[in-house]
C-alpha positions as CSV (number, residue, x, y, z in Angstrom):
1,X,-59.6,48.2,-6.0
2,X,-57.3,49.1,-8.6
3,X,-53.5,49.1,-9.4
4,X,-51.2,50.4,-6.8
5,X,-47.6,51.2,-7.9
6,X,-44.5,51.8,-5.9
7,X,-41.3,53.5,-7.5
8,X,-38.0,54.5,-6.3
9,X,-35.4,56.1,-8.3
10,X,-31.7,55.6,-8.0
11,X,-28.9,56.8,-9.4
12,X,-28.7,53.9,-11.6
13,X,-31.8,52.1,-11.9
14,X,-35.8,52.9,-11.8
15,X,-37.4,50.2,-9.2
16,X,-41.3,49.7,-9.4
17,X,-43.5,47.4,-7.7
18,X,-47.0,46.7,-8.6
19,X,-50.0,45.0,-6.8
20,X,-53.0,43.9,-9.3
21,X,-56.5,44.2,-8.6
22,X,-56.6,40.4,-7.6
23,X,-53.3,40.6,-5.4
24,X,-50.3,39.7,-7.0
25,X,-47.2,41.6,-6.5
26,X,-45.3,42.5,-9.8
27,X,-41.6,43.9,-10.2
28,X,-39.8,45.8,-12.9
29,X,-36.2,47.4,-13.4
30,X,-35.3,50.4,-15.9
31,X,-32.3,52.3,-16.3
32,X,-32.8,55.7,-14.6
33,X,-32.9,58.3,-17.6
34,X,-30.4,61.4,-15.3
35,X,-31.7,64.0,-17.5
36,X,-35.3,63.6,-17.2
37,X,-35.8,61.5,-13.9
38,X,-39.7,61.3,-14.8
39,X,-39.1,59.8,-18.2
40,X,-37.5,56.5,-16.4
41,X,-40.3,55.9,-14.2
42,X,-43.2,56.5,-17.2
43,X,-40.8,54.2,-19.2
44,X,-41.0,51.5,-16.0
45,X,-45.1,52.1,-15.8
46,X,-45.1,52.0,-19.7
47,X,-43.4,48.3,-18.8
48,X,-45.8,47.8,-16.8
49,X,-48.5,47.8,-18.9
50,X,-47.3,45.8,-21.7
51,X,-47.1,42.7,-18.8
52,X,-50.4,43.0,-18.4
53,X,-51.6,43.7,-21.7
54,X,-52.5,46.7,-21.2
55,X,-51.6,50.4,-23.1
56,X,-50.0,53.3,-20.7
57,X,-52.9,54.9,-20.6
58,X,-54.8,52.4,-20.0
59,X,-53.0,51.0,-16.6
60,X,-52.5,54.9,-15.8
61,X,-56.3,54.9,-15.7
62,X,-56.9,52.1,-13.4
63,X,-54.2,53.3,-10.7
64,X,-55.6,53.8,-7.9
65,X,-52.3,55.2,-6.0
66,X,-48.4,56.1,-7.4
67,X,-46.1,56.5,-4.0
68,X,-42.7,57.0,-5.4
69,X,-39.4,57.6,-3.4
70,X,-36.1,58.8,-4.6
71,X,-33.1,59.4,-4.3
72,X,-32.4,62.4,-6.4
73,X,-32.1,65.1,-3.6
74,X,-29.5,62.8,-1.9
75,X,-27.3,62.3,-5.2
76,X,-27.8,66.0,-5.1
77,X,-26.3,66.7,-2.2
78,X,-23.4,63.8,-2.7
79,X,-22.8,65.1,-6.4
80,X,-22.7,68.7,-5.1
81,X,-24.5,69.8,-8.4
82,X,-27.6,71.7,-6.4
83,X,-28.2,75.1,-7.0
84,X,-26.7,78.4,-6.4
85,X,-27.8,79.3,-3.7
86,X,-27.0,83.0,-1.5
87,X,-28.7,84.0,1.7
88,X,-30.2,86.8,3.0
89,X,-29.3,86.7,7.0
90,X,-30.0,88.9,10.0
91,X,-26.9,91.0,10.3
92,X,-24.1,89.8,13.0
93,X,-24.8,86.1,12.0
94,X,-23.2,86.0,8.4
95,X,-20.3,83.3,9.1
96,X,-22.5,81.9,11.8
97,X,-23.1,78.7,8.8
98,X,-19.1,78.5,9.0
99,X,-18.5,78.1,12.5
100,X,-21.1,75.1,12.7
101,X,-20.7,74.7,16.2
102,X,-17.3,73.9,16.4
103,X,-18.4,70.6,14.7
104,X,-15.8,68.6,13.2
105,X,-15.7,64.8,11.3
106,X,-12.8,64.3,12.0
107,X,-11.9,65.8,15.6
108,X,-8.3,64.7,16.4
109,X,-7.1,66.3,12.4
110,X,-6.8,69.7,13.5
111,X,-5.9,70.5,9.9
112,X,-9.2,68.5,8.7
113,X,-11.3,70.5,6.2
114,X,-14.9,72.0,6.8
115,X,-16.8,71.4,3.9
116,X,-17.4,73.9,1.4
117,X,-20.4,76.6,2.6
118,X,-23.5,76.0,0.3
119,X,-23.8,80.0,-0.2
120,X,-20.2,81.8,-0.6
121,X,-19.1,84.4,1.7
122,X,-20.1,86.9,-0.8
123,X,-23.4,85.7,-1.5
124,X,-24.2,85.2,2.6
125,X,-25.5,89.4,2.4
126,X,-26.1,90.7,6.0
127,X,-29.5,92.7,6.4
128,X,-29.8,95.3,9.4
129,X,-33.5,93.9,11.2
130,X,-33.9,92.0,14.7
131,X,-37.1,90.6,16.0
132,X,-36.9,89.8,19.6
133,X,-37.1,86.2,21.5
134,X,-41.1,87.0,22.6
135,X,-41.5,88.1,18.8
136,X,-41.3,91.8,19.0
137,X,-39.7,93.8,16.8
138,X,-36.8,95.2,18.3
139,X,-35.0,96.9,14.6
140,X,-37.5,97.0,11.6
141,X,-36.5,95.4,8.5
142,X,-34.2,97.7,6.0
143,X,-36.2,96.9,3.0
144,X,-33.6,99.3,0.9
145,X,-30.6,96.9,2.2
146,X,-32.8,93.7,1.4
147,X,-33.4,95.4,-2.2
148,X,-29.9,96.0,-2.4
149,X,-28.5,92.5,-1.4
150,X,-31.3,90.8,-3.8
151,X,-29.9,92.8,-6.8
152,X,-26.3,91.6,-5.9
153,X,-27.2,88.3,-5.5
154,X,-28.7,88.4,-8.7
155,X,-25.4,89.6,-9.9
156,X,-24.0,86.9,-8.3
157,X,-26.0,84.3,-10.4
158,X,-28.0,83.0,-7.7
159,X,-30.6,80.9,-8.6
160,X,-32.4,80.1,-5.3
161,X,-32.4,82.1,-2.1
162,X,-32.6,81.5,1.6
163,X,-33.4,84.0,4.4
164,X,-32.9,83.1,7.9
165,X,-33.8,86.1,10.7
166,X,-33.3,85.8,14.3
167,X,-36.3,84.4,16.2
168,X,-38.8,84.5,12.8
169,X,-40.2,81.2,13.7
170,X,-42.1,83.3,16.4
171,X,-43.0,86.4,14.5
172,X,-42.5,85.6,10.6
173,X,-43.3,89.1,9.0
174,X,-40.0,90.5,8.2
175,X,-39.3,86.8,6.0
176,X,-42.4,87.4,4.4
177,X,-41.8,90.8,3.8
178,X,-38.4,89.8,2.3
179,X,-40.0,87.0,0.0
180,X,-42.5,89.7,-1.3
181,X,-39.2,92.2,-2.4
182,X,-37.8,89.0,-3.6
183,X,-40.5,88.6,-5.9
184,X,-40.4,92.1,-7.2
185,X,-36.2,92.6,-7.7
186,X,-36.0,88.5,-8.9
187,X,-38.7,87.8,-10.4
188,X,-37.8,84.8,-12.2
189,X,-36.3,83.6,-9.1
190,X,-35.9,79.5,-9.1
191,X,-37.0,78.9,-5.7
192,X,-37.2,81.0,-2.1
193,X,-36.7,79.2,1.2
194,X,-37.7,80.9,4.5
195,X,-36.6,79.5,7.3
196,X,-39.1,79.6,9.3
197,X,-41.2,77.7,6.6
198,X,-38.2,75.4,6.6
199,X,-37.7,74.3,10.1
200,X,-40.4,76.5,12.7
201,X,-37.5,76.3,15.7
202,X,-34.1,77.6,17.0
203,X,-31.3,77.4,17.2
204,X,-29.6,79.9,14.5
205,X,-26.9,77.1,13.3
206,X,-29.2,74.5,12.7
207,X,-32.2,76.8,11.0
208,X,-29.9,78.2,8.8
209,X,-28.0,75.2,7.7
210,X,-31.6,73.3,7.2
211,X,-32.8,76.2,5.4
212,X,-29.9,76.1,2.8
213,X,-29.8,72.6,2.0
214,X,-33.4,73.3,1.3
215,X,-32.7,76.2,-0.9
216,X,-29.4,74.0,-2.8
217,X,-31.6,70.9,-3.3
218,X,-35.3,72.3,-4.1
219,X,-35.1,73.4,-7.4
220,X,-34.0,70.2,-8.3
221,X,-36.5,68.4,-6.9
222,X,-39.1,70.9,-7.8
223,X,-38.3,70.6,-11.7
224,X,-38.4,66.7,-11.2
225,X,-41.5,66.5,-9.1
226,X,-43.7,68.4,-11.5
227,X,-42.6,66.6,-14.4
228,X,-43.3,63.5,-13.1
229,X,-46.4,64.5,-12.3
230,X,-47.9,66.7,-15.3
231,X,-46.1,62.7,-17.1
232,X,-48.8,60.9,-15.1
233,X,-51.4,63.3,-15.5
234,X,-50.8,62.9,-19.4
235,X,-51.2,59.2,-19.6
236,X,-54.4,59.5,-18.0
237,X,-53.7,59.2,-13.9
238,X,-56.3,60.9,-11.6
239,X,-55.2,59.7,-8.4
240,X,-52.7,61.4,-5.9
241,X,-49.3,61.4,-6.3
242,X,-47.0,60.6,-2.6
243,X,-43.6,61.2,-2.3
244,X,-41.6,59.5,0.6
245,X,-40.5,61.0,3.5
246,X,-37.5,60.8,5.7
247,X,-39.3,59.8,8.5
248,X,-40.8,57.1,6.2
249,X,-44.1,58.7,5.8
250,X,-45.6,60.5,2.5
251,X,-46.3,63.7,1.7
252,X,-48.1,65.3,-1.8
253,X,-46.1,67.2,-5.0
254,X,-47.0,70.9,-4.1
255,X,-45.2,70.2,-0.4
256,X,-42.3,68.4,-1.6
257,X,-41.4,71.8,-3.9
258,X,-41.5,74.1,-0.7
259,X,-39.7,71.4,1.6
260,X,-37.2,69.5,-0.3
261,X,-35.1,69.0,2.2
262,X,-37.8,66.4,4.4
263,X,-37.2,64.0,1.1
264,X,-33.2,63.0,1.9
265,X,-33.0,59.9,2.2
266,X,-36.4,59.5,0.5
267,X,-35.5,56.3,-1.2
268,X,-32.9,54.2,1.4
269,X,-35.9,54.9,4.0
270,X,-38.5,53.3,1.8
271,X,-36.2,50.3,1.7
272,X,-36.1,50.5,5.6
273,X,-39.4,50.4,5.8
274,X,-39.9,47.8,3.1
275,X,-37.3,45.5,4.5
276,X,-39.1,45.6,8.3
277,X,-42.2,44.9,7.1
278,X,-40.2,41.7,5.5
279,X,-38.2,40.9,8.1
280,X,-41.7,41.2,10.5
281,X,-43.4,38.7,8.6
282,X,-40.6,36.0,8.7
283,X,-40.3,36.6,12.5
284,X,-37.4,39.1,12.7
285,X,-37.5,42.5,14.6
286,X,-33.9,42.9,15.5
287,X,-31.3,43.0,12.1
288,X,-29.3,45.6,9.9
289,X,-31.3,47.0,6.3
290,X,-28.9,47.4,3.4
291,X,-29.3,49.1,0.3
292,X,-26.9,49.0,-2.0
293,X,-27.0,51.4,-5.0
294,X,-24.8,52.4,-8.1
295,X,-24.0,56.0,-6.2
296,X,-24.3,55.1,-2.4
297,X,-24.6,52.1,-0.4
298,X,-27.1,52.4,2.9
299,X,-27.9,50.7,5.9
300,X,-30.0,51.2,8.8
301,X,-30.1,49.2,12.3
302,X,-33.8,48.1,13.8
303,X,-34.4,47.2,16.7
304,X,-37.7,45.4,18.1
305,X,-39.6,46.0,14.3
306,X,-38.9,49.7,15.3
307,X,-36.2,51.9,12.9
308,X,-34.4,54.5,15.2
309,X,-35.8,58.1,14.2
310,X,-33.5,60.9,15.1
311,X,-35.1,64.1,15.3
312,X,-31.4,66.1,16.5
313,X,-28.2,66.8,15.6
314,X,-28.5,64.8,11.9
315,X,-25.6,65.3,9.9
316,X,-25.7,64.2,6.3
317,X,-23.2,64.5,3.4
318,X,-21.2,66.7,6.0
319,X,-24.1,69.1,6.6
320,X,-26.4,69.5,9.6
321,X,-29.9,68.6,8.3
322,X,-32.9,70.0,11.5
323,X,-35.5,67.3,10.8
324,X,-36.8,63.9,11.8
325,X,-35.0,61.3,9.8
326,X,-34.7,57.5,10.1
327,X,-31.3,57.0,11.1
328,X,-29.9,55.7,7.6
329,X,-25.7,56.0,7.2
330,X,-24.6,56.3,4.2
């Protein structure tokens, strides 16, 4: 067996943790490098190395596994520094991301502000199509409308683009259909997000609001993601990259790009799961994680060994995220 790194990025600092071929448990610390994410953690391996005498390359070629975990879609969504982001929606449900279900934080300040839509009125474009509960198609798609509300996003400067349709996590065609005219009017489009890609499920509300914080954080992650990567793959690492999960399980590079939004809360819930496996092995299974960071501070209550998962009705950063998370507040 050879090397196995861990890595988690913050906002501040670069965190890595290394177990040798013989056992030992090695840790290093390196400023996080904000414009180039990937750079920090190849400096942190690079550190690495030189502990155990070894080049970059030639600890890069005796990894056997790099599972990294981050924090850089959450400061995203903290920072508000995503994307721009419009959304191509089945008509009737343009301001349905606005209502939110009547949801508010604070519910006895009437005067309390909603937080500001991730796509602008004017780049939420209503398309005439409607596929049917059982998956028929009840109005076809008006591919001249969706042509016409691409090239006015475009206009608008959007960068990445959602589309949410009634009911297209049964029949999915007129998304995909809408993807391919993407394509062909945006070319050089940063990043698509279908919602039924996204999260496979009603309700409207939460699909759509899932779908968007996917579209606002991916291309983010998707730059950062590949240059870490294409970094490793440089120095000489043949072995498969993991990113963390929410749910505090990994998934590979090319998934992350299409699904940003399963890695909030990528890093705090590596240091949940870290911290129970701790706790486990000095006889604790009921006690509070915290993780405290240069941008956020986190904590997470276990109970029996066992972090809570909530797989409804997550809120995060003041928008409703439609996926399994462990219940980490921020």
């Amino acid at each position: 067996m050879g090397y196995r790194i861990g890595c988690d990025v913050g906002g501040t600092f670069t965190d890595l943790i290394c177990v040798t071929p013989a056992g030992d448990v090695v840790l290093d610390k390196t400023p996080t490098t904000l414009d180039d994410q990937s750079r920090g953690v190849m400096i942190g391996i690079g550190q690495l190395a030189e502990r155990f005498g070894l080049t970059l390359g030639e600890l890069c070629d005796q990894l056997d596994l790099v599972v990294h975990g981050t924090t850089t879609a959450d400061n995203t969504m903290i920072e508000m520094n995503g994307a721009a982001v419009g959304l191509l929606v089945t008509e009737g449900h343009r301001d349905e991301i606005e209502m939110r279900r009547v949801h508010k934080e604070q519910i006895w300040d009437p005067s309390y502000p909603a937080p500001p839509p991730i796509a602008r009125r004017r780049a939420r474009i209503p398309i005439p199509e409607r596929v049917g509960h059982d998956g028929e198609v009840l109005l076809p798609l008006d591919e001249d409308a969706v042509r016409a509300g691409i090239r006015r996003l475009g206009q608008l400067g959007c960068t990445s683009i959602a589309v949410m349709y009634l009911f297209s996590f049964v029949n999915p065609a007129h998304e995909l259909r809408t993807r391919e005219l993407i394509l062909e009017e945006l070319p050089d489009v940063e990043h698509i997000s279908l919602s039924h890609e996204v999260m496979a499920r009603g309700p409207e509300f939460e699909r759509v609001s899932t779908t968007l914080v996917n579209a606002y954080v991916a291309p983010t992650i998707a730059r950062y993601v590949a240059n870490l990567e294409a970094e490793l793959r440089a120095a000489g690492y043949r072995g498969q990259l993991l990113i963390m999960q929410s749910t505090g399980g990994v998934m590979p590079p090319d998934y992350v790009a299409r699904r940003a939004v399963s890695i909030l809360a990528s890093g705090p819930t590596g240091g949940v799961m870290g911290a129970t496996v701790a706790a486990a092995a000095a006889g604790a299974g009921d006690f509070v994680s915290t993780d405290m960071g240069g941008t956020s501070y986190d904590l997470c209550l276990v109970r029996h060994g066992q972090p809570e998962i909530k797989t409804d009705w997550n809120w995060r950063y003041r928008y409703y995220i439609g996926m399994p998370m462990v219940d980490v507040q921020s």
